[in-house]
VOMAR-373374 format. One record per residue (C-alpha): residue in three letters; z, x, y; residue number from 1. Coordinates in nm, 3 decimals. Example, Ala and Ser with C-alpha at 12.3 -4.5 7.8 and 13.67 -1.06 7.14 Angstrom:
<lobas>
@vexvex->ALA; c3->0.780; c1->1.230; c2->-0.450; torza->1 .
@vexvex->SER; c3->0.714; c1->1.367; c2->-0.106; torza->2 .
</lobas>
This chain:
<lobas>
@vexvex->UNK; c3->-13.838; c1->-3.068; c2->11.816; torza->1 .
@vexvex->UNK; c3->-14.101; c1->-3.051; c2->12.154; torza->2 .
@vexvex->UNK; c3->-14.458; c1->-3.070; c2->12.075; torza->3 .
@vexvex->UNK; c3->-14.431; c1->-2.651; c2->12.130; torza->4 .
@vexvex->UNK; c3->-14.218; c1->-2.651; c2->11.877; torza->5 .
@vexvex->UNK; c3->-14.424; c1->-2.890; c2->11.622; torza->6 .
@vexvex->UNK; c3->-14.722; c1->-2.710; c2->11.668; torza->7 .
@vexvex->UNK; c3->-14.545; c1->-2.298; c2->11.644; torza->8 .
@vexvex->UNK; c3->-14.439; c1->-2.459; c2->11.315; torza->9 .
@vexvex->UNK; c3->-14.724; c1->-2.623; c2->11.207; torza->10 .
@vexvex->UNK; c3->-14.911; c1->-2.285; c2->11.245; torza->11 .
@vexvex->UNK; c3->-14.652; c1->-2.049; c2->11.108; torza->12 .
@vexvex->UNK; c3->-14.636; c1->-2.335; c2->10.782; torza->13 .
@vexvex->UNK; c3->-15.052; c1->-2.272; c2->10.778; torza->14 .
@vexvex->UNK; c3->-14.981; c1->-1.881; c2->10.737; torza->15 .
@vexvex->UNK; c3->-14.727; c1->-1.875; c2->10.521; torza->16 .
@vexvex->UNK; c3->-14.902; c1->-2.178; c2->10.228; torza->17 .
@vexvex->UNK; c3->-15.180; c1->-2.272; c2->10.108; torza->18 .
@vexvex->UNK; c3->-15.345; c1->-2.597; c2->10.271; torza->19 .
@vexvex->UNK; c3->-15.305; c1->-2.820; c2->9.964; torza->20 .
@vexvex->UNK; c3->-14.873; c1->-2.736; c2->9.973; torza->21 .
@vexvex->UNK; c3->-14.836; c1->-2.888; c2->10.349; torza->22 .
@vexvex->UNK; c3->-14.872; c1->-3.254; c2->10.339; torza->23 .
@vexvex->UNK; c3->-14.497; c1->-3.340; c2->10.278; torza->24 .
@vexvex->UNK; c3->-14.384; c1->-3.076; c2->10.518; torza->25 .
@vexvex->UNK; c3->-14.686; c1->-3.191; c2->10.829; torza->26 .
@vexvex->UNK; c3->-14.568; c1->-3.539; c2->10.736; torza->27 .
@vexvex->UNK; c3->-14.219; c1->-3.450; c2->10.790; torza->28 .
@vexvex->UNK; c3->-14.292; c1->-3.274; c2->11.116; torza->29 .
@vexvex->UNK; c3->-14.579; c1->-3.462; c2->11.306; torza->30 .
@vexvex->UNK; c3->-14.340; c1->-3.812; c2->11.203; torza->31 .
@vexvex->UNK; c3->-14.321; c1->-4.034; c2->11.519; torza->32 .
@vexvex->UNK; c3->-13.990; c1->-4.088; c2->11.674; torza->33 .
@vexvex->UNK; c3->-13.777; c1->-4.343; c2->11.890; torza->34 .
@vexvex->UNK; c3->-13.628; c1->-4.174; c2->12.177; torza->35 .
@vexvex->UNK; c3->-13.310; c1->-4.328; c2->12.267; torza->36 .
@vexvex->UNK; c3->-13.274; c1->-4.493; c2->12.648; torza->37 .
@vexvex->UNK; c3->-12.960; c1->-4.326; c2->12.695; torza->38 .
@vexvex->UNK; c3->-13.129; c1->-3.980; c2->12.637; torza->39 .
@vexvex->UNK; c3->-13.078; c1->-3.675; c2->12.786; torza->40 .
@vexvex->UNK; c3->-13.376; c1->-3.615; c2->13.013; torza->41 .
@vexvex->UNK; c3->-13.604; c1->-3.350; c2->12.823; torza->42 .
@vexvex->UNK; c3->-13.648; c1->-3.007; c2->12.928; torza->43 .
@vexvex->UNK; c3->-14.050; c1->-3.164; c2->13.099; torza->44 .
@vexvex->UNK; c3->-13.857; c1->-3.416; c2->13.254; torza->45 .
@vexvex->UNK; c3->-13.641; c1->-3.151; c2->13.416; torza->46 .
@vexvex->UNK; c3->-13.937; c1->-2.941; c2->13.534; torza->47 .
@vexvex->UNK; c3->-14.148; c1->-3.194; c2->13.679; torza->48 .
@vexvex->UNK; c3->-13.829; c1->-3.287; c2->13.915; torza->49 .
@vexvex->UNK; c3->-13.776; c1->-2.938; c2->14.005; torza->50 .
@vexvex->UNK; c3->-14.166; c1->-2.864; c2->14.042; torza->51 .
@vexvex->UNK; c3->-14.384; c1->-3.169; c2->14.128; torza->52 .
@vexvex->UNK; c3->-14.683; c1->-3.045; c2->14.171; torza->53 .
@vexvex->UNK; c3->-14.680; c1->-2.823; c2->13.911; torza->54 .
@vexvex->UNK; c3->-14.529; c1->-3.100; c2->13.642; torza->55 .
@vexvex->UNK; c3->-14.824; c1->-3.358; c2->13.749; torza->56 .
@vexvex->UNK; c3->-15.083; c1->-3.506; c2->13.479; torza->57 .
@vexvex->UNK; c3->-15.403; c1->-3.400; c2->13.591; torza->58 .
@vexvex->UNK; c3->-15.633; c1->-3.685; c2->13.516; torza->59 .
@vexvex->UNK; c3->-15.927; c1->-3.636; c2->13.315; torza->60 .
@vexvex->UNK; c3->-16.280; c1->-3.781; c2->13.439; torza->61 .
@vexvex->UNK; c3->-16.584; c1->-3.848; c2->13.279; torza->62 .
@vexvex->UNK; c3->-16.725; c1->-3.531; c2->13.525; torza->63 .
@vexvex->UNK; c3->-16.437; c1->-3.298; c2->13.468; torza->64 .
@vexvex->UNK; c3->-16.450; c1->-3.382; c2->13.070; torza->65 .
@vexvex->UNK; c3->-16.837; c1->-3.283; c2->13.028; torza->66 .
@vexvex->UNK; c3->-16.797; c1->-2.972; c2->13.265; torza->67 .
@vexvex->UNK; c3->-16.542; c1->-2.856; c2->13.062; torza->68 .
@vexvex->UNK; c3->-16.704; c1->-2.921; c2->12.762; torza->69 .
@vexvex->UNK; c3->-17.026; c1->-2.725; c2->12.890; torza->70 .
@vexvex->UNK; c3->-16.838; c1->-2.417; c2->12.997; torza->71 .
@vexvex->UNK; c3->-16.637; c1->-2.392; c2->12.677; torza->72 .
@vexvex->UNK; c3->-16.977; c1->-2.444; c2->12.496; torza->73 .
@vexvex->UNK; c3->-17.129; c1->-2.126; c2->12.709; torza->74 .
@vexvex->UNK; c3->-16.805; c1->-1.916; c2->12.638; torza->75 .
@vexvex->UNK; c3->-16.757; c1->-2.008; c2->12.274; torza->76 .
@vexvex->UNK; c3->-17.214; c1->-1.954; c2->12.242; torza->77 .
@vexvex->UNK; c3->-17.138; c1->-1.612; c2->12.441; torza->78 .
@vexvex->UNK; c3->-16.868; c1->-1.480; c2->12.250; torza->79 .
@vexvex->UNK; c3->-17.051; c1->-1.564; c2->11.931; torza->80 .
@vexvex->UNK; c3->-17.368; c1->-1.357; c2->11.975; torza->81 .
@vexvex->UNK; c3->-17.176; c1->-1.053; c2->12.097; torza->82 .
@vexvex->UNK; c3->-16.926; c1->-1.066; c2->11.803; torza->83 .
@vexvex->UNK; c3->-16.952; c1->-0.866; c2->11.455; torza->84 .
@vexvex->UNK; c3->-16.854; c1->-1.059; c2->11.153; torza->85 .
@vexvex->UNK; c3->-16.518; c1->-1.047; c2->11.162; torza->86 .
@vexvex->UNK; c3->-16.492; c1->-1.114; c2->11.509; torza->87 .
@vexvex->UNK; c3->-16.670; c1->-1.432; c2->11.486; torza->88 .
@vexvex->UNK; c3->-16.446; c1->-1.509; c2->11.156; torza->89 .
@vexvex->UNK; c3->-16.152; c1->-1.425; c2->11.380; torza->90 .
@vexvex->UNK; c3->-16.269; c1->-1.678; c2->11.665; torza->91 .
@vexvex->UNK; c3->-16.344; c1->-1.968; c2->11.416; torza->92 .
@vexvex->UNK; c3->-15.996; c1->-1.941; c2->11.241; torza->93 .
@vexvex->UNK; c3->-15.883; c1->-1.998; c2->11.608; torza->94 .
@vexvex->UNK; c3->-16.088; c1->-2.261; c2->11.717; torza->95 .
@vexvex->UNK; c3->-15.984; c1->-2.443; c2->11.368; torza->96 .
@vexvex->UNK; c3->-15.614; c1->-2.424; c2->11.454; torza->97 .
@vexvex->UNK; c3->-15.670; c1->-2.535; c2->11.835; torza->98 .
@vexvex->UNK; c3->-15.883; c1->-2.814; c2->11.697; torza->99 .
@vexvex->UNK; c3->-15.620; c1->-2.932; c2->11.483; torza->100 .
@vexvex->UNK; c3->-15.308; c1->-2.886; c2->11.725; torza->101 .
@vexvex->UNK; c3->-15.570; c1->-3.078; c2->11.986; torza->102 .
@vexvex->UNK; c3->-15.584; c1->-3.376; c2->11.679; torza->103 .
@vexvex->UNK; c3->-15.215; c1->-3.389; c2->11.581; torza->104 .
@vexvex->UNK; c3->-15.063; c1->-3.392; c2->11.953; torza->105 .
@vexvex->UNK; c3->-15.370; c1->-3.638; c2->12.010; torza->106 .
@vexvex->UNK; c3->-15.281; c1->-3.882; c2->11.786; torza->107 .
@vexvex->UNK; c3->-14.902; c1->-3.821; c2->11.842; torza->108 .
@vexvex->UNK; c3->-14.925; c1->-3.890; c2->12.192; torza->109 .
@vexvex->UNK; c3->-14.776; c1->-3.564; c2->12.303; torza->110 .
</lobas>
């Protein structure tokens, strides 16, 4: 399973129990893995050969890091104050689940 597919399941398990039935299941699906040398080349490896420019690692600066930071600050600050209730319920519950997909493919090195 590609990090798509770990985190599509991670969120469909999130909507279908509740949080204190997923550690087995999370452990079971964010589990590190030894990818054989002989290995097929994965489906990334196959677009970044066909598409180079578009299959490149953009690197990540200091500068770039903190400008992105401030812009999704001003976005997240505008959205906020022109949101009802729900609507800013609605943009927390996503901002949870991106947070946590961020922290699992973080520390999974995906």
């Amino acid at each position: 399973m590609g990090p798509v597919g770990r985190v599509v399941t991670t969120i469909v398990l999130l909507l279908l129990f509740p949080w204190w039935a997923l550690f087995l299941p999370m452990r079971g699906i964010w589990r590190k893995t030894r990818v054989p040398d002989h290995a097929p080349p994965t489906p990334m490896d196959r677009f970044r050969e066909r598409h180079p420019v578009l299959g490149r690692t953009l690197p990540m600066t200091p500068i770039v890091r903190v400008t992105s930071l401030v812009l999704a600050v001003a976005a997240v600050a505008a959205l906020w104050f022109t949101e009802d209730a729900i609507g800013r319920l609605g943009w927390v519950a996503v901002a949870l689940i991106a947070a946590g997909s961020y922290a699992l493919a973080k520390e999974h090195d995906l």
